[in-house]
mmCIF entry with sequence, helices, sheets and N, C-alpha, C, O atoms, coordinates in Angstrom:
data_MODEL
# 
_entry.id   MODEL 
# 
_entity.id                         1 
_entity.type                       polymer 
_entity.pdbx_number_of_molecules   1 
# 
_entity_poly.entity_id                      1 
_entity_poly.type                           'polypeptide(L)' 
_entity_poly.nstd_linkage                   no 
_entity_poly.nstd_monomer                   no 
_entity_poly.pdbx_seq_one_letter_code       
;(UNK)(UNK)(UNK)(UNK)(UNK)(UNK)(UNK)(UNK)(UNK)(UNK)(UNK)(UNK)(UNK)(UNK)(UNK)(UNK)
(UNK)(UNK)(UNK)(UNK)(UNK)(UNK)(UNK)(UNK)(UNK)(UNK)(UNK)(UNK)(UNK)(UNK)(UNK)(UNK)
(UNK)(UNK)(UNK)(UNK)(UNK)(UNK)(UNK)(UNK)(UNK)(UNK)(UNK)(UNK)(UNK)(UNK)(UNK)(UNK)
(UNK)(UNK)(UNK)(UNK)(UNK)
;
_entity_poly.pdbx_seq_one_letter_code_can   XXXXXXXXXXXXXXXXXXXXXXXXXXXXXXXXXXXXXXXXXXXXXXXXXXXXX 
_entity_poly.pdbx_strand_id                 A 
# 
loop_
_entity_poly_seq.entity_id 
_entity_poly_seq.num 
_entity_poly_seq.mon_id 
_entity_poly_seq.hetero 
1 1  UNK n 
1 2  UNK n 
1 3  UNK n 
1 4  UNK n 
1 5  UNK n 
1 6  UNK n 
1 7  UNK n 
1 8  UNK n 
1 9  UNK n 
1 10 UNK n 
1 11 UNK n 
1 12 UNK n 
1 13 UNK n 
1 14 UNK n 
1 15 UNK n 
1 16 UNK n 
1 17 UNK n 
1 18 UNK n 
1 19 UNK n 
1 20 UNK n 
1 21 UNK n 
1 22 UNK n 
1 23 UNK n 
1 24 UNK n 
1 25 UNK n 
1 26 UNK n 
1 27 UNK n 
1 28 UNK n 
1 29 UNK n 
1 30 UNK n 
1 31 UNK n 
1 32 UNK n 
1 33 UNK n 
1 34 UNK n 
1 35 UNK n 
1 36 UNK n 
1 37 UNK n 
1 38 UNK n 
1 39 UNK n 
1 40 UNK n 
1 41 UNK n 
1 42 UNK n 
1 43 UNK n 
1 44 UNK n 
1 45 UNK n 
1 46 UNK n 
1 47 UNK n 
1 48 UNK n 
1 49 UNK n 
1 50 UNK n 
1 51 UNK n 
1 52 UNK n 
1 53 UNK n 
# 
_struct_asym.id          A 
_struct_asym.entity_id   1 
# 
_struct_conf.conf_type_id            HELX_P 
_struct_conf.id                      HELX_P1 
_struct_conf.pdbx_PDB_helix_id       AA1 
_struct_conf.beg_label_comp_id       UNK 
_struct_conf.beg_label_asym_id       A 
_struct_conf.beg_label_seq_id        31 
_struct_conf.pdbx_beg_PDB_ins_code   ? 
_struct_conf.end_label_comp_id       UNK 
_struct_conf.end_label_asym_id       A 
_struct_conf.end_label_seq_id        34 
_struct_conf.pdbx_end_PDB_ins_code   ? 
_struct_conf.beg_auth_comp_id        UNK 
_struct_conf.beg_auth_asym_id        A 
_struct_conf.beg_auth_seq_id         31 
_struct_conf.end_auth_comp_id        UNK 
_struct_conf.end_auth_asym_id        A 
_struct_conf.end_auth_seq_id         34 
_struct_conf.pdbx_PDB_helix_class    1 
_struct_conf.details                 ? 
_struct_conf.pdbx_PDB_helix_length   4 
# 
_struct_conf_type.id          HELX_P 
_struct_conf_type.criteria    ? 
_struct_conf_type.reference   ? 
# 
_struct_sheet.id               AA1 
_struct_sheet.type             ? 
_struct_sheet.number_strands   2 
_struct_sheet.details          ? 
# 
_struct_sheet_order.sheet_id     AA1 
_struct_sheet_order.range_id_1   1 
_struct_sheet_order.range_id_2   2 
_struct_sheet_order.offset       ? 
_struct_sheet_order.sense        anti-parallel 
# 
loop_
_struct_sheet_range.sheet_id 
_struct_sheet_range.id 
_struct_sheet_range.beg_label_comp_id 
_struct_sheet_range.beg_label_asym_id 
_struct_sheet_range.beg_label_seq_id 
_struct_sheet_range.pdbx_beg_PDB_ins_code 
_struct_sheet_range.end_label_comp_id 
_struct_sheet_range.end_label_asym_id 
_struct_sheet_range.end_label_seq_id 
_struct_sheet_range.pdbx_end_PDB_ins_code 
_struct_sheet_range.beg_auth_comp_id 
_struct_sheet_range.beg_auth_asym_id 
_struct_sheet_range.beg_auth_seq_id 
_struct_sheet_range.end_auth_comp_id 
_struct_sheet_range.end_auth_asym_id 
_struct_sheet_range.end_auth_seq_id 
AA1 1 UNK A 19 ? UNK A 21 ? UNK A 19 UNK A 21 
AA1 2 UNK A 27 ? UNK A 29 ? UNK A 27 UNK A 29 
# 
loop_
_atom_site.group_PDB 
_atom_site.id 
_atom_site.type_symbol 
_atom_site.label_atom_id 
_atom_site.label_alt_id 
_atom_site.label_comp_id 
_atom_site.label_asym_id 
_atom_site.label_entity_id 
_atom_site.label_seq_id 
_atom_site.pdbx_PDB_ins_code 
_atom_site.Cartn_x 
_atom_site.Cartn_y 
_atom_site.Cartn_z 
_atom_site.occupancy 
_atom_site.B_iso_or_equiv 
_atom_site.pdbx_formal_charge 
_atom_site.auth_seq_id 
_atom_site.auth_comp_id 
_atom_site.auth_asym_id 
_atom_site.auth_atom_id 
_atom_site.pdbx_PDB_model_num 
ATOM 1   N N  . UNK A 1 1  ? 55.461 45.876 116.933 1.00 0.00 ? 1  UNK A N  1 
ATOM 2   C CA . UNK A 1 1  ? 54.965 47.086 116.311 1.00 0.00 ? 1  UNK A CA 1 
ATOM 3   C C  . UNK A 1 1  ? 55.847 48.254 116.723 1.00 0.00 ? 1  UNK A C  1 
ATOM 4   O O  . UNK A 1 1  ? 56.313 48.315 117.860 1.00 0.00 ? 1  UNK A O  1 
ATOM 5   N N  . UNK A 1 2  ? 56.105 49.305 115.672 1.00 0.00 ? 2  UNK A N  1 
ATOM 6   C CA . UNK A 1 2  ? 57.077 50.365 116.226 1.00 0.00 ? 2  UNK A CA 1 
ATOM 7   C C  . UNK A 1 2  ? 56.232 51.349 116.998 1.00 0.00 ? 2  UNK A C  1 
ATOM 8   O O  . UNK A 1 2  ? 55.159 51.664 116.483 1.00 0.00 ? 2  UNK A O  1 
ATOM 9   N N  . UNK A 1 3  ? 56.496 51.774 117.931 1.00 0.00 ? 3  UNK A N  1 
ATOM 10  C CA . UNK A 1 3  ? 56.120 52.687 118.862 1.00 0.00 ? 3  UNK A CA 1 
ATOM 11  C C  . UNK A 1 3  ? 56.075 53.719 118.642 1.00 0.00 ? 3  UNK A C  1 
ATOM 12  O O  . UNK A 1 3  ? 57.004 54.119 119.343 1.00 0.00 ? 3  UNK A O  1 
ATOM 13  N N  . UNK A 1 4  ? 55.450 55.085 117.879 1.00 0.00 ? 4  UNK A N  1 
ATOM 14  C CA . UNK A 1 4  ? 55.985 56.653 117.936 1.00 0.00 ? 4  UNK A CA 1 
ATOM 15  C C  . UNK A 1 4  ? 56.159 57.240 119.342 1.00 0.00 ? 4  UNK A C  1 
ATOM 16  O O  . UNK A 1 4  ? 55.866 56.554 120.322 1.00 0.00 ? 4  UNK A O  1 
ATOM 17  N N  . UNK A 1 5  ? 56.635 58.508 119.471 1.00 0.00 ? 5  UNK A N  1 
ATOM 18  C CA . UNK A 1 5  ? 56.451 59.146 120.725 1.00 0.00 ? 5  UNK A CA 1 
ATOM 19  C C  . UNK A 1 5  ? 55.056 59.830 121.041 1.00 0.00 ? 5  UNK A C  1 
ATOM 20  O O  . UNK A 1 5  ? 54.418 60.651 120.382 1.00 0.00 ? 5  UNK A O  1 
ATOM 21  N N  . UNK A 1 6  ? 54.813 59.283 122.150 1.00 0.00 ? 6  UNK A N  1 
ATOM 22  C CA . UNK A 1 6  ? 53.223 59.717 122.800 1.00 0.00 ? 6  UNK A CA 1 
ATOM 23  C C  . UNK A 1 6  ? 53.731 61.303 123.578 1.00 0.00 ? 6  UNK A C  1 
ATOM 24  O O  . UNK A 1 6  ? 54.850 61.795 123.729 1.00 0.00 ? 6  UNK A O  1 
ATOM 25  N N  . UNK A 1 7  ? 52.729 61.654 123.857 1.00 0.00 ? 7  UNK A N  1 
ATOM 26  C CA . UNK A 1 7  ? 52.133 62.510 124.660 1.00 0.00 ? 7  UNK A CA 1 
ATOM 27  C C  . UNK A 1 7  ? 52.048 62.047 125.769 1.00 0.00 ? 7  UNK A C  1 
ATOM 28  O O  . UNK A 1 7  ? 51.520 60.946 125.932 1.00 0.00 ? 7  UNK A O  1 
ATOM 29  N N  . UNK A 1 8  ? 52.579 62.820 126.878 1.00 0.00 ? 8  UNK A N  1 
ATOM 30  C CA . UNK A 1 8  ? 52.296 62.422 128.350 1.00 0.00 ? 8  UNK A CA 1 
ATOM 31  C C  . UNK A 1 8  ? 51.368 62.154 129.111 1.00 0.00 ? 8  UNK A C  1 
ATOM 32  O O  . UNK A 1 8  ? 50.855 63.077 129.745 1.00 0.00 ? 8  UNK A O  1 
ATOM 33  N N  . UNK A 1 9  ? 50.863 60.729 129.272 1.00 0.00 ? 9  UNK A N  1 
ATOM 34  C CA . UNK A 1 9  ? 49.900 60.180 129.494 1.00 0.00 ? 9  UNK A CA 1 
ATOM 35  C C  . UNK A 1 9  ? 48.904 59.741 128.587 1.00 0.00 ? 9  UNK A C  1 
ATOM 36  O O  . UNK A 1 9  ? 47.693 59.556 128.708 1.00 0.00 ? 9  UNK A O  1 
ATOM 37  N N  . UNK A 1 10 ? 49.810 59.602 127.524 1.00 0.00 ? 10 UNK A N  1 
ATOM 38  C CA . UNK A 1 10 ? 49.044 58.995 125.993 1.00 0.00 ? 10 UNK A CA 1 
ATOM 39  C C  . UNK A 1 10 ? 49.839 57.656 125.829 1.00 0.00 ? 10 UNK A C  1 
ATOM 40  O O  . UNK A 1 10 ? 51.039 57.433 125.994 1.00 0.00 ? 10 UNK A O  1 
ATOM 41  N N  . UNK A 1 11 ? 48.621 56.681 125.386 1.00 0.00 ? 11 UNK A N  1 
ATOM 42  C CA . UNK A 1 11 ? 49.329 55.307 125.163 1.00 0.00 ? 11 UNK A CA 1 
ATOM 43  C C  . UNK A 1 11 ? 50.005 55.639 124.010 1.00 0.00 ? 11 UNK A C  1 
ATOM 44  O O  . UNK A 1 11 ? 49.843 56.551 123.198 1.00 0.00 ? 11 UNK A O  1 
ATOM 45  N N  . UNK A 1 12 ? 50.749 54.781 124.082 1.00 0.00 ? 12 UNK A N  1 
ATOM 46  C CA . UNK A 1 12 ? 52.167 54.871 122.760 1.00 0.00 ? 12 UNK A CA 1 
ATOM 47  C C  . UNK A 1 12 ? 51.637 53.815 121.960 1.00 0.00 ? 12 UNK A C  1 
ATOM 48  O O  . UNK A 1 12 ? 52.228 53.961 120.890 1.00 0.00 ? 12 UNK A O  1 
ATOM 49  N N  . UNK A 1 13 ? 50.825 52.779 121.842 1.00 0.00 ? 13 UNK A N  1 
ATOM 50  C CA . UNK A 1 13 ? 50.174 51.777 121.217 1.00 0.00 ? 13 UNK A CA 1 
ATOM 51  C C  . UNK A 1 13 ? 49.254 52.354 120.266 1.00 0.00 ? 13 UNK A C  1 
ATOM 52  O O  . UNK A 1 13 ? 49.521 52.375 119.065 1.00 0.00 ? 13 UNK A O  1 
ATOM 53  N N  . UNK A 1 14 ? 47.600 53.080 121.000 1.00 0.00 ? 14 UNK A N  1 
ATOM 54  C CA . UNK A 1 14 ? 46.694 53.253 120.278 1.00 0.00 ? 14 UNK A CA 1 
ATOM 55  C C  . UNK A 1 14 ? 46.542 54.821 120.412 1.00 0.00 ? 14 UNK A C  1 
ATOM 56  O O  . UNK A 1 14 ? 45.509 55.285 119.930 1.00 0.00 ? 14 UNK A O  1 
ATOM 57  N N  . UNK A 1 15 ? 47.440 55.707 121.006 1.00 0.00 ? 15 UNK A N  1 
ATOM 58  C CA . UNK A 1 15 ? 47.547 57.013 120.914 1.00 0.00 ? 15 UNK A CA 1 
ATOM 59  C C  . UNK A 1 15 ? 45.974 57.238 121.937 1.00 0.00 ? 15 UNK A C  1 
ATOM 60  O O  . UNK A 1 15 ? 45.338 58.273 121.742 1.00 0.00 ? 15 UNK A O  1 
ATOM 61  N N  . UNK A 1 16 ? 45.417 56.149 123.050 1.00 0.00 ? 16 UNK A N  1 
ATOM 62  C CA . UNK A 1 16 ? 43.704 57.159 123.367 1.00 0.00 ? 16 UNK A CA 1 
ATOM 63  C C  . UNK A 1 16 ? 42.896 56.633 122.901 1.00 0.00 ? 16 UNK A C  1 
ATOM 64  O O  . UNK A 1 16 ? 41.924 56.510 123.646 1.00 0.00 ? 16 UNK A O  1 
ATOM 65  N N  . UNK A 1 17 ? 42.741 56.014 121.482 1.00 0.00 ? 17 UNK A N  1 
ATOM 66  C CA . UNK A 1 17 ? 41.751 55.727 120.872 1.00 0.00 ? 17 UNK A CA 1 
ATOM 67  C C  . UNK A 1 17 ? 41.159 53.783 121.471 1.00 0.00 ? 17 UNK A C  1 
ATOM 68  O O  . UNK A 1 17 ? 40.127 53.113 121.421 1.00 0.00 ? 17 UNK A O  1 
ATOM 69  N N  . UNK A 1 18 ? 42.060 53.676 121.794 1.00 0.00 ? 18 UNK A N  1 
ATOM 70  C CA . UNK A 1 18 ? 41.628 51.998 122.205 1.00 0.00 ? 18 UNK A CA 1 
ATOM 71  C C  . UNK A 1 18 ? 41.587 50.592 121.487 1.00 0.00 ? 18 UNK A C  1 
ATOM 72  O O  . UNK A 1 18 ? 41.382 49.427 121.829 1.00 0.00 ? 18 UNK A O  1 
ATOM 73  N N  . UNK A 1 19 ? 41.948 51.424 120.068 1.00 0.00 ? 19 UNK A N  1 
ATOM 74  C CA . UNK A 1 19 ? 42.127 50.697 118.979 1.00 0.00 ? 19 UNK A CA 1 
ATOM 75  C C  . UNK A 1 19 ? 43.927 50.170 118.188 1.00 0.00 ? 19 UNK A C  1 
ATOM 76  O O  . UNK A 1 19 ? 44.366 50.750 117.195 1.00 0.00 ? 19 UNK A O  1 
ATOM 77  N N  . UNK A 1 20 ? 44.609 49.145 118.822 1.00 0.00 ? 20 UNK A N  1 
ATOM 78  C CA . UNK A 1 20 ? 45.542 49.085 117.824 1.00 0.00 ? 20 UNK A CA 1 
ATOM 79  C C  . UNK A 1 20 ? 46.035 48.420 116.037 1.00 0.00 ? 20 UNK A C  1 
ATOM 80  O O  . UNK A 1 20 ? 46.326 47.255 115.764 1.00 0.00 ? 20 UNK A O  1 
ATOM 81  N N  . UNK A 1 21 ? 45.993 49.441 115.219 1.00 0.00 ? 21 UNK A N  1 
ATOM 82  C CA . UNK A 1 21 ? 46.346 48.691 114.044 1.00 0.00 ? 21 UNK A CA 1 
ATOM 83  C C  . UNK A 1 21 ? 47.649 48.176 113.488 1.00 0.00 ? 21 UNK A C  1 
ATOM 84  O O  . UNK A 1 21 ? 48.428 49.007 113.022 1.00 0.00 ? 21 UNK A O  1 
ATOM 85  N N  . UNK A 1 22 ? 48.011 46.749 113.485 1.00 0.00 ? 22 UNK A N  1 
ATOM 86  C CA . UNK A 1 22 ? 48.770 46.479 112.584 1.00 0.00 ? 22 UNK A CA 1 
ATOM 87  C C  . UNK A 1 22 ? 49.855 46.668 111.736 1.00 0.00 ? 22 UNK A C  1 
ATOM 88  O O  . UNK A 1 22 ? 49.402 47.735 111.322 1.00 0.00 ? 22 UNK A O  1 
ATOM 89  N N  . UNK A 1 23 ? 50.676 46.580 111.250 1.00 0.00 ? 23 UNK A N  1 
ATOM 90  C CA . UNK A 1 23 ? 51.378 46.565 109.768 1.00 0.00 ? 23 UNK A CA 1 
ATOM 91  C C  . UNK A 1 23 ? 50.684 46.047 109.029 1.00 0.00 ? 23 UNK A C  1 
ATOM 92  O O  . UNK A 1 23 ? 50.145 46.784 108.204 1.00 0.00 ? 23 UNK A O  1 
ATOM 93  N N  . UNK A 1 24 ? 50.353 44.444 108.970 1.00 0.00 ? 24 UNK A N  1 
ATOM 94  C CA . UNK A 1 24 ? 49.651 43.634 108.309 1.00 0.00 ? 24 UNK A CA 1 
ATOM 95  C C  . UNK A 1 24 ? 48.397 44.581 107.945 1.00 0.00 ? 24 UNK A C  1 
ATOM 96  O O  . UNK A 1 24 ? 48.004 44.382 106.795 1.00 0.00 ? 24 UNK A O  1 
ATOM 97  N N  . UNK A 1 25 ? 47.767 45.442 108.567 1.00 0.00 ? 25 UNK A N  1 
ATOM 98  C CA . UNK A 1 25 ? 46.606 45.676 108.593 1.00 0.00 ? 25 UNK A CA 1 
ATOM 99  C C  . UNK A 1 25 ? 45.490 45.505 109.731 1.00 0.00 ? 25 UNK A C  1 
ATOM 100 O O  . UNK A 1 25 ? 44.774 46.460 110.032 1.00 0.00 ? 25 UNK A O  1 
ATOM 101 N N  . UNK A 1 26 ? 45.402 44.628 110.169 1.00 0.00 ? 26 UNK A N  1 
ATOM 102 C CA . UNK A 1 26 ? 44.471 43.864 111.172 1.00 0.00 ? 26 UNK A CA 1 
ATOM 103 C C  . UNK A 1 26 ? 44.554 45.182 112.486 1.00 0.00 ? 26 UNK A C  1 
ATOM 104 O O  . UNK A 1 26 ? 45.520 45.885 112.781 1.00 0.00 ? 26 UNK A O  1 
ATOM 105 N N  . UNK A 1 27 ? 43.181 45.167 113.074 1.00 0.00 ? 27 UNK A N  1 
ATOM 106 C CA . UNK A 1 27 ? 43.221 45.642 114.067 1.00 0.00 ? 27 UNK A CA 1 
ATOM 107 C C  . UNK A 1 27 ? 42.338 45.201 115.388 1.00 0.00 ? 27 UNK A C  1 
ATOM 108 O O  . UNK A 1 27 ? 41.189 44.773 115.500 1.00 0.00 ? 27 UNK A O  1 
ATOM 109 N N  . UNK A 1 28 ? 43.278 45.466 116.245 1.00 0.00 ? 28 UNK A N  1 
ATOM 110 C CA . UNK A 1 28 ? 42.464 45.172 117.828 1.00 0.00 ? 28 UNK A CA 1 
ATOM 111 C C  . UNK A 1 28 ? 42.509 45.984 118.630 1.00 0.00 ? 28 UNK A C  1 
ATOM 112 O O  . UNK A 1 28 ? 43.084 47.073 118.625 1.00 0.00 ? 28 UNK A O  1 
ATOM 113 N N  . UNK A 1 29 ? 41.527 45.201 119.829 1.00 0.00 ? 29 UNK A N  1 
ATOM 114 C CA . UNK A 1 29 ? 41.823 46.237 121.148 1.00 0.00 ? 29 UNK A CA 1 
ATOM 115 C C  . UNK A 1 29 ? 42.848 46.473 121.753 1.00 0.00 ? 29 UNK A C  1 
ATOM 116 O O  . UNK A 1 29 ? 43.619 45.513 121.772 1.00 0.00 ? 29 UNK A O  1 
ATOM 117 N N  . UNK A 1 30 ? 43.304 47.655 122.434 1.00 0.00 ? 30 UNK A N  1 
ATOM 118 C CA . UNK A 1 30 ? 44.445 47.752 122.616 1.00 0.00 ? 30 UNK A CA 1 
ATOM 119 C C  . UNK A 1 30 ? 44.488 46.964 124.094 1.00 0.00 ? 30 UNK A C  1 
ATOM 120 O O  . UNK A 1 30 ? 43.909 47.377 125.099 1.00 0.00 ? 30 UNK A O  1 
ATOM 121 N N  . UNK A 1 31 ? 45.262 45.789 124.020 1.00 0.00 ? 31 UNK A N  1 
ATOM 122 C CA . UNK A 1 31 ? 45.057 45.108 125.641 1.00 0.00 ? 31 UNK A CA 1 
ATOM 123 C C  . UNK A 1 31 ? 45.664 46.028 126.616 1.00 0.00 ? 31 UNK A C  1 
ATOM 124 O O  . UNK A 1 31 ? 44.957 46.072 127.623 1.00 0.00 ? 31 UNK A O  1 
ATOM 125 N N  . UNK A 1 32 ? 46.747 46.810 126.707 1.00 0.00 ? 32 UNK A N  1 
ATOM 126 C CA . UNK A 1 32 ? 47.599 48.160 127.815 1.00 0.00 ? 32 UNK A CA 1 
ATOM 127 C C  . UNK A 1 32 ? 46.590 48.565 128.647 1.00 0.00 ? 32 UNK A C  1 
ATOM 128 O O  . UNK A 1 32 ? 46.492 48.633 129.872 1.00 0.00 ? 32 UNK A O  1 
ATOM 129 N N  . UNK A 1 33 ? 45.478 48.955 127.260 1.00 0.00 ? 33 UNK A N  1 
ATOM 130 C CA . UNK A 1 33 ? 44.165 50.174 128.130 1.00 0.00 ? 33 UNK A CA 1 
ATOM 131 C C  . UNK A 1 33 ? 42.924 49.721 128.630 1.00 0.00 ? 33 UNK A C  1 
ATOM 132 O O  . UNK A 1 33 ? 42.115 50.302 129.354 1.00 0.00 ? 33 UNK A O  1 
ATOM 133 N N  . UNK A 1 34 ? 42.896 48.332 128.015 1.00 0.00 ? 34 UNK A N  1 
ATOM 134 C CA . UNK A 1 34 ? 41.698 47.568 128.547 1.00 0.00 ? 34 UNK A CA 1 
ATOM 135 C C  . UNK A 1 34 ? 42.371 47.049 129.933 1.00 0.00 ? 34 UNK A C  1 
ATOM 136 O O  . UNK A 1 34 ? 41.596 46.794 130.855 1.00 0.00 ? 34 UNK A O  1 
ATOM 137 N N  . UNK A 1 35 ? 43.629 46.894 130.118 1.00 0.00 ? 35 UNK A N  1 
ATOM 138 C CA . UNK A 1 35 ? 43.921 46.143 131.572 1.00 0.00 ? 35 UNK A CA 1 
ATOM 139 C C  . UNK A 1 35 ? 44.298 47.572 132.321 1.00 0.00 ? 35 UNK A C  1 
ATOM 140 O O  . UNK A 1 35 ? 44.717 47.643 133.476 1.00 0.00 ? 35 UNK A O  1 
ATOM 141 N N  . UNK A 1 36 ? 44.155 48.267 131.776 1.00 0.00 ? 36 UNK A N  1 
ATOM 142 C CA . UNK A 1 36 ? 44.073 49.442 133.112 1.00 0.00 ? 36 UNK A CA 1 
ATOM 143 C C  . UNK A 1 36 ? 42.976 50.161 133.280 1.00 0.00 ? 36 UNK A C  1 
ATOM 144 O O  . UNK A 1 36 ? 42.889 50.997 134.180 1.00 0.00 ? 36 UNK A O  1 
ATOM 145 N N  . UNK A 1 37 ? 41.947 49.895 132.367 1.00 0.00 ? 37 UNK A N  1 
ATOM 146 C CA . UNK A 1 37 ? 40.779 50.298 132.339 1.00 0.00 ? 37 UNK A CA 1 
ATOM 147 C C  . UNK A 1 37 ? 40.234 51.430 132.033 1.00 0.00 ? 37 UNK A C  1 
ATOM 148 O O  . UNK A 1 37 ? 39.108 51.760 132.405 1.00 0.00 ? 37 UNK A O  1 
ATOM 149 N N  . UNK A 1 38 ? 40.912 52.048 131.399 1.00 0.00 ? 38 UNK A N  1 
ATOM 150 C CA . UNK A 1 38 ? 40.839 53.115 130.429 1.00 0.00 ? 38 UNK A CA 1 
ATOM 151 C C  . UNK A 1 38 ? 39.600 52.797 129.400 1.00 0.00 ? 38 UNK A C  1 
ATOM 152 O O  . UNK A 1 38 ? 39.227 53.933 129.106 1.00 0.00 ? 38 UNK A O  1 
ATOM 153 N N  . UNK A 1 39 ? 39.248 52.413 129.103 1.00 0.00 ? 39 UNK A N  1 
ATOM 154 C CA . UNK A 1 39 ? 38.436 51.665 128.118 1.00 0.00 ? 39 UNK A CA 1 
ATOM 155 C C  . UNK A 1 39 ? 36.783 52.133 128.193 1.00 0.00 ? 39 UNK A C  1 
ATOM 156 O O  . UNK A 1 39 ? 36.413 51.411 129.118 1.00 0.00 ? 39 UNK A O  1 
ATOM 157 N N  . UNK A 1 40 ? 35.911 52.694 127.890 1.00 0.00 ? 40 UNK A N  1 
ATOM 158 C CA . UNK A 1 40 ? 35.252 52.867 128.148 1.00 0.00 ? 40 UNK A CA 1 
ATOM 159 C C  . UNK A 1 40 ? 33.926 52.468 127.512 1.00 0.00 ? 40 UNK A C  1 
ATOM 160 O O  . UNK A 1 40 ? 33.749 53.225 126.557 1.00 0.00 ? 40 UNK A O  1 
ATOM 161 N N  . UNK A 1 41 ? 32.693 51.411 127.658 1.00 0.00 ? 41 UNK A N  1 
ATOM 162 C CA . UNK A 1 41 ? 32.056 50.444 126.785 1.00 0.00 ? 41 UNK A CA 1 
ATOM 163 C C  . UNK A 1 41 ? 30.758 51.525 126.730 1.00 0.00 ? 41 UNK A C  1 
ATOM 164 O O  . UNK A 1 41 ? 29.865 51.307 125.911 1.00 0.00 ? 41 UNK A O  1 
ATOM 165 N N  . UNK A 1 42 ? 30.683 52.652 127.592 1.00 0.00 ? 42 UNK A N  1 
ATOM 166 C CA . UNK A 1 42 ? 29.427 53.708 126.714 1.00 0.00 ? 42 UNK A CA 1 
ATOM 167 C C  . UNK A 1 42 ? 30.040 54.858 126.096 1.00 0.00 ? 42 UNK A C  1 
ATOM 168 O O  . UNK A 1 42 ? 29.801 55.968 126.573 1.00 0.00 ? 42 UNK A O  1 
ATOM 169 N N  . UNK A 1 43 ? 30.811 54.738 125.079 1.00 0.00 ? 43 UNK A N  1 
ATOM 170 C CA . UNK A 1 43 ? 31.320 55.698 124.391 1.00 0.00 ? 43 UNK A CA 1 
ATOM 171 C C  . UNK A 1 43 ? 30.391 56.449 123.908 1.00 0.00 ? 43 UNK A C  1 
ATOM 172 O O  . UNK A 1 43 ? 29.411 55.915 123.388 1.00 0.00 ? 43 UNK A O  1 
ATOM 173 N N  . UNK A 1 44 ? 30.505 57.854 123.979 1.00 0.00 ? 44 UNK A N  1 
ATOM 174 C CA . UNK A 1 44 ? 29.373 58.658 122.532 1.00 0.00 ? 44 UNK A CA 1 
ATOM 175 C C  . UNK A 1 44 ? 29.728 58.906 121.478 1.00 0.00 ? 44 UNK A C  1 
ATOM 176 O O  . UNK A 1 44 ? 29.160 59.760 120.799 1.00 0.00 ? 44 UNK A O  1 
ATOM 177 N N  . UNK A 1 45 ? 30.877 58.150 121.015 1.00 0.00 ? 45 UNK A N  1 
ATOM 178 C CA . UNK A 1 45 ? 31.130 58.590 119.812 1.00 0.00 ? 45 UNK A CA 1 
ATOM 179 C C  . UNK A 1 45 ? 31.266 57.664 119.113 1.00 0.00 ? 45 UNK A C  1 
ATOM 180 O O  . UNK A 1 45 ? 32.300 57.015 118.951 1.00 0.00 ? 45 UNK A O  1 
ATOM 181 N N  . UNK A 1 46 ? 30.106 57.482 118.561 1.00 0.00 ? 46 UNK A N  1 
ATOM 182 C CA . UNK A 1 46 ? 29.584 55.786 118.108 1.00 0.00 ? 46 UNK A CA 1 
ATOM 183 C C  . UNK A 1 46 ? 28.874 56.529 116.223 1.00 0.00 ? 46 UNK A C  1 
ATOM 184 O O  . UNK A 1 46 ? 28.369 57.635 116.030 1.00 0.00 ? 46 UNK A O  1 
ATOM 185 N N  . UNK A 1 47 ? 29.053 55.728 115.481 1.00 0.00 ? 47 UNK A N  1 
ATOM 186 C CA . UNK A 1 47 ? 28.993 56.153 114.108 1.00 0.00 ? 47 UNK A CA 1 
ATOM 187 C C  . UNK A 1 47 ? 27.866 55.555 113.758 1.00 0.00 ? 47 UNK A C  1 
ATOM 188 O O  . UNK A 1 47 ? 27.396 54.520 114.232 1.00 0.00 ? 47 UNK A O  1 
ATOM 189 N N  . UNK A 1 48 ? 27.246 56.546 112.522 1.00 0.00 ? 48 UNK A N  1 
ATOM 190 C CA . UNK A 1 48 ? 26.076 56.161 112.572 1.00 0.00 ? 48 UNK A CA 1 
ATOM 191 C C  . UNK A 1 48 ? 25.929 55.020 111.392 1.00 0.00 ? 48 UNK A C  1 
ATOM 192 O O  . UNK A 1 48 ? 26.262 55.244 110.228 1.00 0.00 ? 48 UNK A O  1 
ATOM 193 N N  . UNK A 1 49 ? 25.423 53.851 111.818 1.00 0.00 ? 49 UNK A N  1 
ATOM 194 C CA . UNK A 1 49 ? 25.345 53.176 111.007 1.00 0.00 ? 49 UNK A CA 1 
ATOM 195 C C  . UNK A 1 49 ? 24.482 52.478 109.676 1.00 0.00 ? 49 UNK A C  1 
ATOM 196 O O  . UNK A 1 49 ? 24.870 51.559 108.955 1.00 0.00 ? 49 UNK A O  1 
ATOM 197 N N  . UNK A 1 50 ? 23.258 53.189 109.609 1.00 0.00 ? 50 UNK A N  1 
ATOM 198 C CA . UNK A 1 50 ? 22.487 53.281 108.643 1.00 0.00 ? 50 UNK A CA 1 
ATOM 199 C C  . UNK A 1 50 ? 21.812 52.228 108.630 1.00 0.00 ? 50 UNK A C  1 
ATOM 200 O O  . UNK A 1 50 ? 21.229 52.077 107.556 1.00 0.00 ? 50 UNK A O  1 
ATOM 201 N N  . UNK A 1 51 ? 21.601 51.246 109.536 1.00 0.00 ? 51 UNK A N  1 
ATOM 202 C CA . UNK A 1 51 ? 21.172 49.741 109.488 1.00 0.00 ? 51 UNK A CA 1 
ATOM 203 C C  . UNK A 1 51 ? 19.723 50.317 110.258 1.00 0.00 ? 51 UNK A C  1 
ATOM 204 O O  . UNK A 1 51 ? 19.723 50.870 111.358 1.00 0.00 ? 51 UNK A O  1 
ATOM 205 N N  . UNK A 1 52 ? 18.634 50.085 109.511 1.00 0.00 ? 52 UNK A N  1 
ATOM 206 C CA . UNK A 1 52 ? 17.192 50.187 109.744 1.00 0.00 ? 52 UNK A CA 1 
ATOM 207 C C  . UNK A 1 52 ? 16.459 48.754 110.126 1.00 0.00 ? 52 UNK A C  1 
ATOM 208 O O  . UNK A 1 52 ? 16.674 47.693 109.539 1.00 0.00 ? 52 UNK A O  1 
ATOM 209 N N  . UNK A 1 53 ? 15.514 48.951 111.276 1.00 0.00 ? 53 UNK A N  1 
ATOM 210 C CA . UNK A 1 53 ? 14.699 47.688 111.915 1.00 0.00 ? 53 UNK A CA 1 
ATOM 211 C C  . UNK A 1 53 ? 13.595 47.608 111.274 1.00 0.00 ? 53 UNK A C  1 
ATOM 212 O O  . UNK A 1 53 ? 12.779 46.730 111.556 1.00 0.00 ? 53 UNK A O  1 
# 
């Protein structure tokens, strides 16, 4: 994947977000920030998803 230039102390992969996408399209976690633990699993910025119980 081509790399842009980050920001200092910005992943060059998923730019922060934790998410890397593709060429193909496809996207994953960014493994860089999950193995340094950057990653954070109670995010608040979680979308609302409209799915009713």
């Amino acid at each position: 994947m081509e790399e842009s230039a980050a920001k200092p102390g910005e992943c060059p992969k998923c730019h922060n977000t934790g998410i890397v996408r593709e060429k193909d399209g496809t996207c994953h976690t960014c493994w860089d920030c999950m193995q340094a633990g950057k990653l954070d699993q109670h995010s608040s910025r979680i979308p609302e998803s409209r799915i009713r119980l």
